[in-house]
Residue frames as a rotation matrix with the C-alpha (Angstrom) as fourth column:
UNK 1
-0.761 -0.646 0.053 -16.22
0.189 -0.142 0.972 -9.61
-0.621 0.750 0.230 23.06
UNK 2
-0.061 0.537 -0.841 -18.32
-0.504 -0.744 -0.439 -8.10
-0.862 0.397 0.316 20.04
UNK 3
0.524 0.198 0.828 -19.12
0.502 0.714 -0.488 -9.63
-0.688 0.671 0.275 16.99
UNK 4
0.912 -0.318 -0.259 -16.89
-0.409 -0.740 -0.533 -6.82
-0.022 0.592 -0.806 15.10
UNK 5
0.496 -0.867 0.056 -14.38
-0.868 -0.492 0.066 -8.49
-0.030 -0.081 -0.996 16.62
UNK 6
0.313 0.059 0.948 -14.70
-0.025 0.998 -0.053 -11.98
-0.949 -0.007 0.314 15.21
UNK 7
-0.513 0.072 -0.855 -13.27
-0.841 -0.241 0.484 -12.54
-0.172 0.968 0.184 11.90
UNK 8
0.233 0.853 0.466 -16.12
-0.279 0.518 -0.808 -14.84
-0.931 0.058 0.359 9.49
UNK 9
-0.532 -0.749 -0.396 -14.89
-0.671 0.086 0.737 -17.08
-0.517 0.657 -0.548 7.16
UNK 10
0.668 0.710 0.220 -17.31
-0.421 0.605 -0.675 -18.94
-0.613 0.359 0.704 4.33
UNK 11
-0.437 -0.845 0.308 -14.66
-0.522 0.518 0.678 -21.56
-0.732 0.136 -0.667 3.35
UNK 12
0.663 0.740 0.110 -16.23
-0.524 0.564 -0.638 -23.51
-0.535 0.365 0.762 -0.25
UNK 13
-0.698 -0.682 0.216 -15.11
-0.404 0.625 0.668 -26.78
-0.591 0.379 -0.712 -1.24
UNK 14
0.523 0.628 -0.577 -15.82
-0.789 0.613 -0.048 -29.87
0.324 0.480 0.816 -3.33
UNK 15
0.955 0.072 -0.288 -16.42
0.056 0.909 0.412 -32.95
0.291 -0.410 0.864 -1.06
UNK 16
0.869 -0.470 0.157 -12.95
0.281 0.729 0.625 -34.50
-0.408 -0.499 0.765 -0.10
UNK 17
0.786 -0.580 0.214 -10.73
0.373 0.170 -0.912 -33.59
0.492 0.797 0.350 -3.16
UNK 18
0.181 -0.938 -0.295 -7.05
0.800 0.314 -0.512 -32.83
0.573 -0.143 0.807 -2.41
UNK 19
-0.753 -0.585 0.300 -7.26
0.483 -0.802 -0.352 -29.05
0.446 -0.120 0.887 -2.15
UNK 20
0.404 0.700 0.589 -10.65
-0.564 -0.316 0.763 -28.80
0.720 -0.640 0.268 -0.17
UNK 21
0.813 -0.080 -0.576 -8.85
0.553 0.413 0.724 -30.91
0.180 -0.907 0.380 2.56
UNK 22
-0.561 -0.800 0.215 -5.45
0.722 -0.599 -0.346 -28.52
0.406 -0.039 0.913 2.08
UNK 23
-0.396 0.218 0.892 -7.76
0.085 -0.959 0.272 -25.72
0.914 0.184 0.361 2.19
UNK 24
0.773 0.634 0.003 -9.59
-0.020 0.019 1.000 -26.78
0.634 -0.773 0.027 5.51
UNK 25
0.775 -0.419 -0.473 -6.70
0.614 0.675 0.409 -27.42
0.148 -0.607 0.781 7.11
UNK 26
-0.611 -0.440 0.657 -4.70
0.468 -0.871 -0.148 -24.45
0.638 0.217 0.739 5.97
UNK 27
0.144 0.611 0.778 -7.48
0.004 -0.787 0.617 -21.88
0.990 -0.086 -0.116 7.43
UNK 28
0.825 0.426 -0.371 -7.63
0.211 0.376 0.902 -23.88
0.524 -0.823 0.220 10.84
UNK 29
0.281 -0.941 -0.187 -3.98
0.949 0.302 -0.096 -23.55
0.147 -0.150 0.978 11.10
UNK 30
-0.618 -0.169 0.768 -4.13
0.374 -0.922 0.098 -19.66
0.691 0.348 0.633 10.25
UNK 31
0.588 0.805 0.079 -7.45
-0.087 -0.034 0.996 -19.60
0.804 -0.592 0.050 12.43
UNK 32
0.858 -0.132 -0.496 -5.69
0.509 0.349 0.787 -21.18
0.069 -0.928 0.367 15.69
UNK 33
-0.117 -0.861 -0.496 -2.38
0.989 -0.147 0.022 -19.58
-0.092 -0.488 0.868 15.56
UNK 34
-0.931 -0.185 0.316 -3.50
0.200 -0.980 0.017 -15.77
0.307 0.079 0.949 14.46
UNK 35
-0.473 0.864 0.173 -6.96
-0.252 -0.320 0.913 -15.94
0.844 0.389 0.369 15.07
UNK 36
-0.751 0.163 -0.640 -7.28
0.507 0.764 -0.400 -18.04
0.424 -0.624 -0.656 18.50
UNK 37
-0.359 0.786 -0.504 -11.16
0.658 -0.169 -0.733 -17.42
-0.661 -0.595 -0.457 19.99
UNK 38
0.185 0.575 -0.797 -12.33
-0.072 -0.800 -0.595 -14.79
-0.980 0.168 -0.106 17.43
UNK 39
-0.776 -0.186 -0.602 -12.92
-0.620 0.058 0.782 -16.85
-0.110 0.981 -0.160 14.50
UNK 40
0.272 0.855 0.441 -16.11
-0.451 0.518 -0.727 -18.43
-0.850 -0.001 0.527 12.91
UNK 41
-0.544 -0.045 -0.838 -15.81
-0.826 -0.146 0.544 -20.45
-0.147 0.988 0.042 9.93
UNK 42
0.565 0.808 0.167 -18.74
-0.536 0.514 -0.670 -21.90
-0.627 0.289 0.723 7.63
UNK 43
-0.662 -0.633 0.403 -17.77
-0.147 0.636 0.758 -24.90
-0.735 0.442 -0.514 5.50
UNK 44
0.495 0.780 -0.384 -20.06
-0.481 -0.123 -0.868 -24.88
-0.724 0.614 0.314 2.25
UNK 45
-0.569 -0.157 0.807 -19.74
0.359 0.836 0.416 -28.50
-0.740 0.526 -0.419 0.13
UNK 46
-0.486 0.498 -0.718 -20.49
-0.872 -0.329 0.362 -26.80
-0.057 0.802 0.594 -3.90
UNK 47
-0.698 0.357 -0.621 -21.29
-0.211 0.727 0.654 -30.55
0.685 0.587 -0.432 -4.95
UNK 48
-0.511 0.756 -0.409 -24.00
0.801 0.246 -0.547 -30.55
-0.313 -0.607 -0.731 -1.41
UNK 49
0.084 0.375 -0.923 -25.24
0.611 -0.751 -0.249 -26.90
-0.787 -0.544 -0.292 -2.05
UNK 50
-0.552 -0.438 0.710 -24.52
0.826 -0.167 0.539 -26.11
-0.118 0.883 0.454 -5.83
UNK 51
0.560 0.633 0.535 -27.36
0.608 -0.753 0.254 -23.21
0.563 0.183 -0.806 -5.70
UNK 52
0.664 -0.449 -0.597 -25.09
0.525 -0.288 0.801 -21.41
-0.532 -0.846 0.045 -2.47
UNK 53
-0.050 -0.962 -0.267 -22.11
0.464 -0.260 0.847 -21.47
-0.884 -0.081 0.460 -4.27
UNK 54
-0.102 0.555 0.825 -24.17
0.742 -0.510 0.435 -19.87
0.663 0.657 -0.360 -7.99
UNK 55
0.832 0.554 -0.028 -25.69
0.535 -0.790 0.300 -17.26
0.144 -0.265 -0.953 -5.84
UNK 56
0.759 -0.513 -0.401 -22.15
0.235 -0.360 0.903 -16.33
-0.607 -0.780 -0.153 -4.74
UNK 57
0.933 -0.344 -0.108 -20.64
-0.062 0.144 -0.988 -16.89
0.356 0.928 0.113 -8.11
UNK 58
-0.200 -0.702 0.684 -17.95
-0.529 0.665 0.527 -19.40
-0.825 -0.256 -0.504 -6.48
UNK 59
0.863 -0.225 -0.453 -17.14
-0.294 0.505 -0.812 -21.27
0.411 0.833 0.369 -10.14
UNK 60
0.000 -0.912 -0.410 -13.65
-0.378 0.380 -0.844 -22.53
0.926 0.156 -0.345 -8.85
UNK 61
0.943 0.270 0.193 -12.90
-0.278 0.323 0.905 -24.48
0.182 -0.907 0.379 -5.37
UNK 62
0.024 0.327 -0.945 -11.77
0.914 -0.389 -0.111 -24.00
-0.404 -0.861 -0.308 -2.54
UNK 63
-0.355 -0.408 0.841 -12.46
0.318 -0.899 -0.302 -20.28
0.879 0.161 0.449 -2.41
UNK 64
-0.377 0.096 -0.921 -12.22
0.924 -0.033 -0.381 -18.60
-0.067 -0.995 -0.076 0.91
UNK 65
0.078 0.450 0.889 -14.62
0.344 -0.850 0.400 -15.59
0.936 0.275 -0.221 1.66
UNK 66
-0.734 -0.622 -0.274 -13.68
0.616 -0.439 -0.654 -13.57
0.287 -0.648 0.705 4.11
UNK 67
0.129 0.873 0.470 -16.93
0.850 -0.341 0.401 -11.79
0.510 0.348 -0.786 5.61
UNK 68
0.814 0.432 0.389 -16.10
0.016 -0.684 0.729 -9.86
0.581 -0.587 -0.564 8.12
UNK 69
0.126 0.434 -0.892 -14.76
0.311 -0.871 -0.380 -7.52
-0.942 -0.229 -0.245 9.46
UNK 70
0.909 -0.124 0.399 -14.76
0.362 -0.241 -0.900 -5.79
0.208 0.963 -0.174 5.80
UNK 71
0.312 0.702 -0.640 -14.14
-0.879 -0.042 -0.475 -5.40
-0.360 0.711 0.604 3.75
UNK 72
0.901 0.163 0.401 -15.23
0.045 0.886 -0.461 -8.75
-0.431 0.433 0.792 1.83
UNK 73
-0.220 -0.811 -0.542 -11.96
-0.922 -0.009 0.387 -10.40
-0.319 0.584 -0.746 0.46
UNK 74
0.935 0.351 0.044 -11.66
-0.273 0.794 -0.543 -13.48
-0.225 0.496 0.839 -1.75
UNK 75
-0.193 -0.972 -0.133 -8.89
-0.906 0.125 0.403 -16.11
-0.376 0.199 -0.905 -1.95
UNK 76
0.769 0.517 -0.375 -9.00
-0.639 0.621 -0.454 -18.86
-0.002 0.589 0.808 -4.34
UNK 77
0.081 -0.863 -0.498 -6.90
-0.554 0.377 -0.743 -21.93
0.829 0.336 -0.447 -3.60
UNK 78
0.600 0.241 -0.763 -5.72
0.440 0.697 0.566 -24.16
0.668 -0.675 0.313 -0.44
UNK 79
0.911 0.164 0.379 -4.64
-0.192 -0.646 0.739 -21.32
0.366 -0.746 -0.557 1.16
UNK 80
0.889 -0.412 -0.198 -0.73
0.447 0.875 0.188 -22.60
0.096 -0.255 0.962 1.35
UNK 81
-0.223 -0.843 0.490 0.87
0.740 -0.474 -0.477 -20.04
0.634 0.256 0.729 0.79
UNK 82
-0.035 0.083 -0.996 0.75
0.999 -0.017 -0.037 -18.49
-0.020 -0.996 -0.082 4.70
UNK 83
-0.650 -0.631 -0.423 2.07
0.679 -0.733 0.051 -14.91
-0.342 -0.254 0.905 4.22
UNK 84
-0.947 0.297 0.119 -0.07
-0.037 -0.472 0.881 -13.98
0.318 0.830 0.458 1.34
UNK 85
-0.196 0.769 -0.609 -3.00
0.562 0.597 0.573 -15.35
0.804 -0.229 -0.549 2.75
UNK 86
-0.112 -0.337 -0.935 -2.41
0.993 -0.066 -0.095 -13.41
-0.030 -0.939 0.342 5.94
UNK 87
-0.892 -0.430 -0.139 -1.65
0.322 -0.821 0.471 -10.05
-0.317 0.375 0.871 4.05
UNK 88
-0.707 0.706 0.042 -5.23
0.216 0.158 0.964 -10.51
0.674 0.690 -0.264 2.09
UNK 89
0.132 0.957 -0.257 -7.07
0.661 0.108 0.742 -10.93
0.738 -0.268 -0.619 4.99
UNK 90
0.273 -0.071 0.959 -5.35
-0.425 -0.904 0.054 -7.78
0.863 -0.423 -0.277 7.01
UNK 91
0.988 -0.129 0.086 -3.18
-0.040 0.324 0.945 -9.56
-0.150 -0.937 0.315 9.59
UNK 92
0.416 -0.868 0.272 0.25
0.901 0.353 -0.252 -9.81
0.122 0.350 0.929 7.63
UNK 93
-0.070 -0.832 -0.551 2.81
0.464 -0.516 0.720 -7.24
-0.883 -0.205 0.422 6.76
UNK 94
0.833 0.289 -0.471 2.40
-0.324 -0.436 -0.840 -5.27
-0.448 0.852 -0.270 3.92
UNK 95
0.604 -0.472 0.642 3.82
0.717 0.674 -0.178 -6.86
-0.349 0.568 0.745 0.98
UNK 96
0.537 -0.212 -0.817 6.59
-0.247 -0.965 0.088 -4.37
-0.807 0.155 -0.570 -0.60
């Protein structure tokens, strides 16, 4: 398999709080059932790594970055809301 054909996910929380554990759990869930074997995802703690998430201009948590394959997508939130989440990152149904 190719690295083109992994999708890369840079997943930023803060520590423990309600919706960085929704949000980790949400992805993994999306990861394993659409994504099974051709998914990476980085976990990046703002309140371990506050310079990371500045360079990236992440100001809100969780936000999920989507590197690859492009194009780059951003979703802010715990990721709960399956369809939409799906649709964003090019695996869903177009929304109509």
């Amino acid at each position: 398999m190719t690295n083109s054909g992994i999708f890369r996910f840079r997943l930023y929380i803060a520590d423990d709080t309600f919706n960085s554990v929704q949000a980790v759990a949400n992805l993994r869930a999306i990861c394993d059932t659409y994504l099974p074997g051709r998914h990476q995802i980085e976990l990046i703690n703002v309140f371990k790594d506050p310079e990371r998430a500045l360079e990236e201009c992440i100001f809100m948590t969780p936000t999920l970055v989507k590197l690859g394959p492009a194009p780059v997508e951003r979703i802010v939130g715990n990721l709960s809301h399956t369809n939409l989440v799906l649709q964003v990152l090019g695996l869903g149904m177009p929304i109509v």
